[in-house]
C-alpha positions in Angstrom: 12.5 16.8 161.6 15.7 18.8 161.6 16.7 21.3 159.6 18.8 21.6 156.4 22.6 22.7 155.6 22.1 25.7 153.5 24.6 26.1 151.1 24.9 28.9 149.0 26.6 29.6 145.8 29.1 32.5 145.3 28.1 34.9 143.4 29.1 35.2 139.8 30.5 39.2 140.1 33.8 39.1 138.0 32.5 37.8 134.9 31.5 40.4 132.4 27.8 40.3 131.8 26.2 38.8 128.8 24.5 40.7 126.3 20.4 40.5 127.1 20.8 38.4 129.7 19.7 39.6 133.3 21.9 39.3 136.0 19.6 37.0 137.8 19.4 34.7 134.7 23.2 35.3 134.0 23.9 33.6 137.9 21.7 31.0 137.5 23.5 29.7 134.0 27.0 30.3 135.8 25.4 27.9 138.9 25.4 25.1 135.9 28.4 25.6 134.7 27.1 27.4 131.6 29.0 30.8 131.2 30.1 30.8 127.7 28.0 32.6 125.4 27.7 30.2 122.4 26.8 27.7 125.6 24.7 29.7 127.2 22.5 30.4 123.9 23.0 26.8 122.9 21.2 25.9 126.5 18.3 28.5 126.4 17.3 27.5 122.3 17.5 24.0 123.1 16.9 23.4 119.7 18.4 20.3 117.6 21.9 21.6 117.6 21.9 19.5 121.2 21.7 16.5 119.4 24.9 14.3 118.0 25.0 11.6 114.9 23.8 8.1 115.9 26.5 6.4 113.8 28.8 8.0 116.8 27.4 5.0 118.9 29.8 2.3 118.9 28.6 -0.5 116.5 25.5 1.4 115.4 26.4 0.3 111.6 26.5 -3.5 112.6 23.2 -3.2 114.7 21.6 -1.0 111.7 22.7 -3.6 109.3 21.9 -6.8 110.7 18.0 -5.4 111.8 17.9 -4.1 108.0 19.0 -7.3 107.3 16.0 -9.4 109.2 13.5 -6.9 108.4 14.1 -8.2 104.7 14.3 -11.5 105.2 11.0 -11.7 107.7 12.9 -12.9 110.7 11.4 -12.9 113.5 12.6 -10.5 115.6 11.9 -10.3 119.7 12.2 -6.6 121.5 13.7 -7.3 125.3 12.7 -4.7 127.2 12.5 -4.1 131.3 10.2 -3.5 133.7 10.6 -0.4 135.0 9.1 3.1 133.0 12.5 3.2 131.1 12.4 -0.1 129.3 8.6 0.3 129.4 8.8 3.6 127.3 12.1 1.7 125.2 10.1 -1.4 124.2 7.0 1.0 123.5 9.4 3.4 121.3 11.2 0.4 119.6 7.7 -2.0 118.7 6.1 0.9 117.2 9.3 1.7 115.6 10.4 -1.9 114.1 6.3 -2.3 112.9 6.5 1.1 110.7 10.0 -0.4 109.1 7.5 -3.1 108.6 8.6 -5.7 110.8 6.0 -7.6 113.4 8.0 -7.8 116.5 7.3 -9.7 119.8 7.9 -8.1 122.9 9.1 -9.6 126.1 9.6 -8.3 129.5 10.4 -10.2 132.2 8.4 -10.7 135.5 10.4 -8.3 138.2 9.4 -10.7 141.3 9.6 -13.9 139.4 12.7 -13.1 137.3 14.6 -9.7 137.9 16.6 -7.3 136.0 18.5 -8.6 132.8 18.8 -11.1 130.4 17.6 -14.6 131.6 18.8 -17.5 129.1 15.5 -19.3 129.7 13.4 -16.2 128.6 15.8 -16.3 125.5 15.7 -19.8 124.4 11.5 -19.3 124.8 12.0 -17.0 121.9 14.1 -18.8 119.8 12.0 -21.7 120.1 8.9 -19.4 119.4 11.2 -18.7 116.0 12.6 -15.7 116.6 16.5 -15.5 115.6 17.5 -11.7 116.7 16.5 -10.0 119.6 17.3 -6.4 120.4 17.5 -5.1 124.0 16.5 -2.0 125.5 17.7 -0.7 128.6 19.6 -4.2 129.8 21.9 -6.5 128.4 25.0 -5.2 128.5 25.9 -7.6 131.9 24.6 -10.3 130.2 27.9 -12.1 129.1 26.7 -15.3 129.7 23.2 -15.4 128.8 24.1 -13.8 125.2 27.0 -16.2 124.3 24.4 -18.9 125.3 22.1 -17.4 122.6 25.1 -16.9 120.7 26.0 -21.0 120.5 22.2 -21.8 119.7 22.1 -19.6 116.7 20.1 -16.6 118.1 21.7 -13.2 116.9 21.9 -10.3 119.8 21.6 -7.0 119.4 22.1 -4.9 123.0 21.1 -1.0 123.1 21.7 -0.2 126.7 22.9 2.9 128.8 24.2 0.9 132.1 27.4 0.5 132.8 30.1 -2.3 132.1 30.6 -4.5 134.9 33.3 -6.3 133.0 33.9 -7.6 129.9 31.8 -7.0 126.6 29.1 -9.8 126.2 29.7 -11.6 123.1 26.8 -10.1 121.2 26.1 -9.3 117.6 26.3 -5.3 118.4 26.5 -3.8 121.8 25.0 -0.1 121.7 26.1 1.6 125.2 27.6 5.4 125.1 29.3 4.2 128.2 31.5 2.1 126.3 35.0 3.1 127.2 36.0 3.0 122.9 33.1 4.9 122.5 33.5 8.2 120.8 29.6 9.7 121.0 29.8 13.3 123.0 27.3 12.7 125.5 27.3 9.6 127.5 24.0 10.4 129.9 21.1 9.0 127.5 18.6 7.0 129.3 17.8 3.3 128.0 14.9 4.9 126.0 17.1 7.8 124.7 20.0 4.7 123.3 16.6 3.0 121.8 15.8 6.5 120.2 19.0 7.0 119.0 19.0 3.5 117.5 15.5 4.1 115.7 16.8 7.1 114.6 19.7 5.4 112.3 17.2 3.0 110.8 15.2 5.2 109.6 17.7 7.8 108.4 18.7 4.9 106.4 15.5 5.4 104.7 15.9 8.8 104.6 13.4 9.3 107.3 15.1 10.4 110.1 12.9 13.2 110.8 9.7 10.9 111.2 11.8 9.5 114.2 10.6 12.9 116.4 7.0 11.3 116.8 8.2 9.1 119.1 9.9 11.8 122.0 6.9 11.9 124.0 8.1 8.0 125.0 12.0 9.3 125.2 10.6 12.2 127.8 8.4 10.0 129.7 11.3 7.3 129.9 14.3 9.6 130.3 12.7 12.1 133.6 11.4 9.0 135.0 15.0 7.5 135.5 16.3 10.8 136.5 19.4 11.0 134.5 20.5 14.6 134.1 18.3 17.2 131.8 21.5 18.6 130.0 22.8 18.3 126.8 21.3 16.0 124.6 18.6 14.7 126.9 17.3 18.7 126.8 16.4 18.8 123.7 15.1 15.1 123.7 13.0 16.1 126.9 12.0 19.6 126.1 10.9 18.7 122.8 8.7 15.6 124.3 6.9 17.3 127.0 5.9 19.1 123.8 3.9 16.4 122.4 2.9 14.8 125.4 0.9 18.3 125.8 -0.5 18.0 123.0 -1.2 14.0 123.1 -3.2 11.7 120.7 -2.3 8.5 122.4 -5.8 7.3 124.4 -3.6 5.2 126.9 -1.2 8.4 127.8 -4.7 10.7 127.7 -6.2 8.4 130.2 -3.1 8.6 132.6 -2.9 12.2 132.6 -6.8 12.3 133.7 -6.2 9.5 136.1 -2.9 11.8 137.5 -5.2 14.9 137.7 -2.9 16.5 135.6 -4.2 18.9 132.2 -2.6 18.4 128.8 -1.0 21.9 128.2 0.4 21.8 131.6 2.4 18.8 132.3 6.1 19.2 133.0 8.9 17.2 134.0 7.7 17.7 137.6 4.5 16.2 136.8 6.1 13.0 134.8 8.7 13.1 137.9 5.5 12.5 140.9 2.7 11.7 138.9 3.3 9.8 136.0 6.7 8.1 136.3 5.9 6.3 139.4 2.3 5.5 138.2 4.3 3.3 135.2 6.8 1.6 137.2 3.5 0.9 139.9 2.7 -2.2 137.1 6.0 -3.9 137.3 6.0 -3.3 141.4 2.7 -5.4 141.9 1.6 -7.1 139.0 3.5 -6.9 135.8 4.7 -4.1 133.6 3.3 -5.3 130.3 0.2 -3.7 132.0 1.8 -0.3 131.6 3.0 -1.2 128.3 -0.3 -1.7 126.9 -1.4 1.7 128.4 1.0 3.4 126.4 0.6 1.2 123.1 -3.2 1.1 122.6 -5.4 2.5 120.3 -8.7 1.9 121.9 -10.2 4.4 124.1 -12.3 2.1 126.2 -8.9 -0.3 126.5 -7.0 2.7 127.6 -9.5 3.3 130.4 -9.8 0.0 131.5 -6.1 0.0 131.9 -5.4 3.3 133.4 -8.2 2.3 135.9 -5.9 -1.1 136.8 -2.7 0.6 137.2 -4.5 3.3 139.5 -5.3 0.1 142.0 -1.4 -0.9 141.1 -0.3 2.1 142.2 -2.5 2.0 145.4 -1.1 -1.2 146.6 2.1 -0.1 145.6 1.7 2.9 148.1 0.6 0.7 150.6 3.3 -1.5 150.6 5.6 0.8 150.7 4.1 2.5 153.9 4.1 -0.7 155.9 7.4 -1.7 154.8 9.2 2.1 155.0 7.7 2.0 158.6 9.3 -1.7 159.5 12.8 -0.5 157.6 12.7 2.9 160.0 12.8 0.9 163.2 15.9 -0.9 161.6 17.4 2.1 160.2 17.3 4.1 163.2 19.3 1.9 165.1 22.4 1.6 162.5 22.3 5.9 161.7 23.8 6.7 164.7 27.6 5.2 163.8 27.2 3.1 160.3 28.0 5.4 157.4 26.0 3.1 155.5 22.1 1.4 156.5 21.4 -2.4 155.4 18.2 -3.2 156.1 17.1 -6.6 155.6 13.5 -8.3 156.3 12.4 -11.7 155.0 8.6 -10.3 154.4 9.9 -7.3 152.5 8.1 -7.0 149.0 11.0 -6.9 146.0 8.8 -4.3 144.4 9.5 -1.8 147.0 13.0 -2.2 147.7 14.1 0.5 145.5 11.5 3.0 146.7 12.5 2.4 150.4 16.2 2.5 149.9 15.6 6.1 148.1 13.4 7.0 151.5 16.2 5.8 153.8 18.9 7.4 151.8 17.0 10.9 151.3 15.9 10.6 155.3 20.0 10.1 156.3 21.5 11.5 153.6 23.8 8.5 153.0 24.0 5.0 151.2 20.8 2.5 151.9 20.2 -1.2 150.9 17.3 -2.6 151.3 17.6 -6.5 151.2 14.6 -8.6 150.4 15.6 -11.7 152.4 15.6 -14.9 151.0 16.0 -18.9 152.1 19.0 -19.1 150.1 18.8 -16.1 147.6 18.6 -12.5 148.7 17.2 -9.5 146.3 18.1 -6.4 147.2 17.9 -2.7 145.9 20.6 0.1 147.0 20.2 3.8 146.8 23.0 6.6 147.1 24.3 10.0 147.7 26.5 11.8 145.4 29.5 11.3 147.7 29.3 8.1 147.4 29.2 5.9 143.9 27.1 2.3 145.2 27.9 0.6 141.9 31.7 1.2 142.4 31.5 -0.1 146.0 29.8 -3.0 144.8 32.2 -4.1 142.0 34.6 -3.9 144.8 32.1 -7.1 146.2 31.4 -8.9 143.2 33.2 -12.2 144.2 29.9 -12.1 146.7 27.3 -11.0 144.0 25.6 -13.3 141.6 24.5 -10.5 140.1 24.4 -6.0 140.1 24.1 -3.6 138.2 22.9 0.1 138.0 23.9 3.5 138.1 26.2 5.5 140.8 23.5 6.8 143.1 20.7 3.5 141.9 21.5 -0.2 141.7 20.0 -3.5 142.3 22.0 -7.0 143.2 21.6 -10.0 144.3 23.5 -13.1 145.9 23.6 -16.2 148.4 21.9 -15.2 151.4 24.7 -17.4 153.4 26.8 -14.4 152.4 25.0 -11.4 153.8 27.5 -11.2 156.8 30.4 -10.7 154.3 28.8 -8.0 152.2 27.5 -6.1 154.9 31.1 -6.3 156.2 32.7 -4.8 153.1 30.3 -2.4 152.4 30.4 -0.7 156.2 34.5 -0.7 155.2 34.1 0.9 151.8 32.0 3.4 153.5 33.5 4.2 156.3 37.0 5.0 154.4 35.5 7.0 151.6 32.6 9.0 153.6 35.0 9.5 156.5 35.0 12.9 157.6 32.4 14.2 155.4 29.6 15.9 156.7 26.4 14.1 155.8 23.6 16.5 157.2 21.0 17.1 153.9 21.6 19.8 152.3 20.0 22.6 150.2 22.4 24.1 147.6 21.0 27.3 147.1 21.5 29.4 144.1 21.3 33.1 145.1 20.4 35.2 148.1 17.6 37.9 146.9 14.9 40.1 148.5 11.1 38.8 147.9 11.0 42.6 146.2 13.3 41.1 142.9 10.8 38.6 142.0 8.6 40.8 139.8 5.7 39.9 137.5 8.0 38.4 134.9 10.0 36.0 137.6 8.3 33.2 137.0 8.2 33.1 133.2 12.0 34.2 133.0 13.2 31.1 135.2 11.1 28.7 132.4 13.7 29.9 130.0 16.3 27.3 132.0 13.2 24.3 132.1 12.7 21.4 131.7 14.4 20.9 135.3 15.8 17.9 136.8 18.8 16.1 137.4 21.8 18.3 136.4 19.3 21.6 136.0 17.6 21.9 139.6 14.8 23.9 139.7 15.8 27.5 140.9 16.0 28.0 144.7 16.9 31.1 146.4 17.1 32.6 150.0 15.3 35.3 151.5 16.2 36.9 154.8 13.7 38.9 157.5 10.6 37.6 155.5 7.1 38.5 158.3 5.0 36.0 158.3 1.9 37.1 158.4 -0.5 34.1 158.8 0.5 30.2 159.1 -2.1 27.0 159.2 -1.2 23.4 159.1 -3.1 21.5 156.5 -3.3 18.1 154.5 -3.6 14.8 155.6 -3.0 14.8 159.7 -1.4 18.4 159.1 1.8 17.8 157.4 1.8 21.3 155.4 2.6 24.5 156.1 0.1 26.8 154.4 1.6 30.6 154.7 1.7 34.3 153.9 4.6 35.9 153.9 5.3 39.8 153.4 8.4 42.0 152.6 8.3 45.3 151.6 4.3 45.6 151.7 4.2 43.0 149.2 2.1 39.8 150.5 3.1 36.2 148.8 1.3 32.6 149.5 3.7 30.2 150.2 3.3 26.2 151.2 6.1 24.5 152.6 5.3 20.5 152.0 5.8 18.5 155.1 7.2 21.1 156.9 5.1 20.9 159.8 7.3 20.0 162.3 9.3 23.0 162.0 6.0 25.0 163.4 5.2 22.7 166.2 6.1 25.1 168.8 5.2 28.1 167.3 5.8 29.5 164.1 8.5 32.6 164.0 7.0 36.1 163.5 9.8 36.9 161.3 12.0 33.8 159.1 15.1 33.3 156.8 13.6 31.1 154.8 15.0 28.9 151.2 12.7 28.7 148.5 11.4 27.9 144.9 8.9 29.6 142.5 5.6 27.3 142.1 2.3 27.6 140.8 -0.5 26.9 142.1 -3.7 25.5 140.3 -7.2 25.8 141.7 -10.4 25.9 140.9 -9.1 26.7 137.2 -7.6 29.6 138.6 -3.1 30.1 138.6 -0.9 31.9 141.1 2.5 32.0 141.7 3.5 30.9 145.3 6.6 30.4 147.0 7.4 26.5 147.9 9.2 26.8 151.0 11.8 24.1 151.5 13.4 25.0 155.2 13.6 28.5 157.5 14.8 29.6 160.5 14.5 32.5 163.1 15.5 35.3 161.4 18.5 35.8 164.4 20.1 31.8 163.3 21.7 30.8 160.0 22.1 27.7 158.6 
């Protein structure tokens, strides 16, 4: 295991200090680009003043309308939702939604192994044949040129609410609701799938002049929007912040269920928890089985149901960790080969589960620090899943190879594709190229970004509860991490399974703090310094009903070396 590359943030001293604001609170909102007052107070209230008019959407009216429109008439309407805990939380969020406007909408979400991302014409012209004359996506569609102007010529109305980007041009569709839209004039263009579906709900029932009764539904919008990891500012803070709320305090048996299954306590779940525990428990369904399973979890209204359920996706999520394990381990061998002079890794392995792909991409990626595609290999169709780093935007590079594609999609650091097998050679070609010219020269050692250097001796009493003023944290809002020099360590043990953990004390100024440092074993297997530099966050840990703050140790060194 080798260490980090610290970086740390210059300190914010020539900006006159805010009013009530500690210094210490003052850096860290500077280190997010927050240093406005009306911003910075806007941030920390994270009230509804975050959140922007629906109608702001491009063709919002139209899709309003036209749903108005079947819900009158008694269409038949079909929610097409995806497979992963995004466009599982977006078809939950929508179905409830469309039944208390009255409607009785079908739901389908397509098998991941058997079908993949997107539209699929076949799946569409099911529905209309099954009667149903406007469907309305979450979370995919907007790709789907082809698919929707077959719809389109049978007769089936469209309605897209999606938060991926355009890989050309607009599909043909009835109304297509995507803030990425380059005409589109909303403020904030980082909703998740489930936050467009919100949004969406949101202006139907303001039509009603219940726009307020949409808020029951954010504990779905914070579930679906941490789990894809889009960033936890603007908008999506108030959306997320306000969810976690009632996901504390939940009455849905299928959401108690997988908090007890998680070993998590309503009252303490934050976006950590929904990041490690409950996210990837939802997206285990559509992995290994199918994610109407996690669907159903989240939907039902039966208590012995909900356990039944919770109890099957514990086994998916089993399997799913075992898969991944013997597949991470085969992909390594690969991997290690290509690190030392490919700027990118593509691995490819015709036993490799589709399921996984994603996962062990985002391993490879995080282990190198650099692009990773991880190919399930077919006879004559390949499937793969690609992760990035922020140097480096995978869905741009791969619109640069779209003559090879059948199809991508996905986000700049996640995307999925696939294409001929025959054409592997070519893609792998173009994608080393594209890599090599933009990463060229850039130094892709991990790193920690670290937002101030401090003794142990500042982090008083009240630490801890002044750094949750700046939660939930995520993607756009780390969670605070700071650097302390000439720490003693005072004790050190290895624990967990085969001894992966650190489990410390460490003392400054007479003062003793626990500490843990996850995985970092290694760094001890010689001996453990008497005395460290060390980069950190503030924790707590829960046992035995008892809390404690500790610090979370993420790298150190000797207290004579820097970083």
């Amino acid at each position: 295991m080798n260490h980090f590359r610290w970086r740390l943030l210059p300190p914010d001293g020539d900006r006159p200090a805010i009013p009530g604001l500690s210094p210490l609170l003052a850096q860290l909102l500077h280190n997010r680009g927050l240093t406005a007052p009306a911003d910075v107070e806007s941030f920390l209230a994270a009230d509804e003043r975050l959140l922007h008019d629906p109608y702001l959407l491009p063709d919002m009216a139209i899709a309003v309308s036209r749903t108005y429109q079947a819900l009158l008439r008694g269409e038949k309407i079909a929610v097409y939702g995806d497979f992963d805990a995004d466009g599982i939380t977006s078809s939950a969020l929508l179905m409830e939604g469309l039944a208390d406007l009255g409607g009785s909408p079908v739901l389908y979400i397509p098998h991941r192994m058997n079908e993949g991302h997107g539209l699929h014409a076949p799946a569409l012209e099911k529905l209309r044949q099954e009667g149903v004359s406007l469907v309305i996506t979450v979370d995919c569609g907007i790709t789907g040129w082809e698919v929707v102007e077959e719809a389109r010529k049978a007769g089936q109305d469209v309605i897209i609410t999606d938060h991926h980007r355009l890989d050309g041009k607009l599909p043909p569709a009835m109304a297509a609701v995507n803030p990425y839209r380059p005409e589109s004039a909303y403020p904030f263009t980082e909703l998740a799938g489930v936050g467009v579906a919100y949004k969406f709900l949101q202006a139907l029932l303001s039509g009603m002049g219940r726009g307020k009764e949409a808020e029951q539904y954010l504990d779905l919008v914070a579930l679906g929007t941490i789990a894809d990891m889009v960033v936890l500012l603007g908008e999506n803070r108030y959306l997320v912040k306000r969810g976690l709320e009632l996901m504390n305090r939940t009455d849905r048996p299928g959401l108690q269920e997988l908090l007890r299954q998680a070993g998590l306590t309503p009252g303490a779940i934050d976006a950590e928890s929904v990041s490690f525990a409950i996210g990837p428990r939802l997206n285990a369904a559509g992995r290994v089985d199918h994610a109407m399973i996690s669907y159903n979890l989240l939907t039902t209204t039966s208590a012995q149901e909900a356990e039944e359920l919770a109890a099957h996706l514990e086994q998916c999520n089993a399997e799913r960790q075992r898969l991944r394990d013997e597949m991470l381990a085969e992909a390594r061998e690969i991997a290690v080969t290509q690190a030392k002079d490919m700027p990118v890794l593509i691995v490819e392995g015709e036993n490799f589960w589709p399921g996984v792909v994603g996962i062990v991409a985002g391993q490879l990626s995080q282990e190198y620090n650099r692009p990773a595609l991880v190919i399930e290999r077919g006879p004559e169709i390949s499937h793969g899943s690609a992760r990035s780093v922020p140097e480096f935007d995978i869905v741009a590079a791969l619109q640069q190879c779209r003559d090879l594609l059948d199809r991508f999609g996905g986000h700049p650091q996640a995307a999925g594709f696939s294409l001929a097998t025959q054409r592997m050679p070519e893609l792998r070609e173009r994608l080393v190229e594209i890599a090599r010219r933009q990463l060229d020269g850039k130094d892709l050692r991990p790193s920690l970004l670290i937002d101030t250097e401090l003794p142990l001796a500042n982090l008083d009493g009240q630490a801890f509860p002044l750094l949750q003023k700046l939660s939930p944290f995520g993607k756009g809002n780390p969670t605070p991490t700071f650097l302390s020099r000439n720490v003693q360590v005072v004790d050190c043990r290895m624990v967990g399974k085969q001894g992966a953990h650190l489990r410390l004390k460490l003392k400054q100024d007479r003062r003793v703090w626990p500490a843990v440092g996850f995985d970092l074993s290694p760094l001890a297997a010689g001996s453990m310094p008497s005395t460290v530099d060390m980069v950190y966050q503030l924790g707590v840990d829960n046992w035995q009903g008892q809390s404690r703050i500790e610090l979370r140790v993420l790298d150190f060194l000797p207290s004579s070396t820097s970083a």
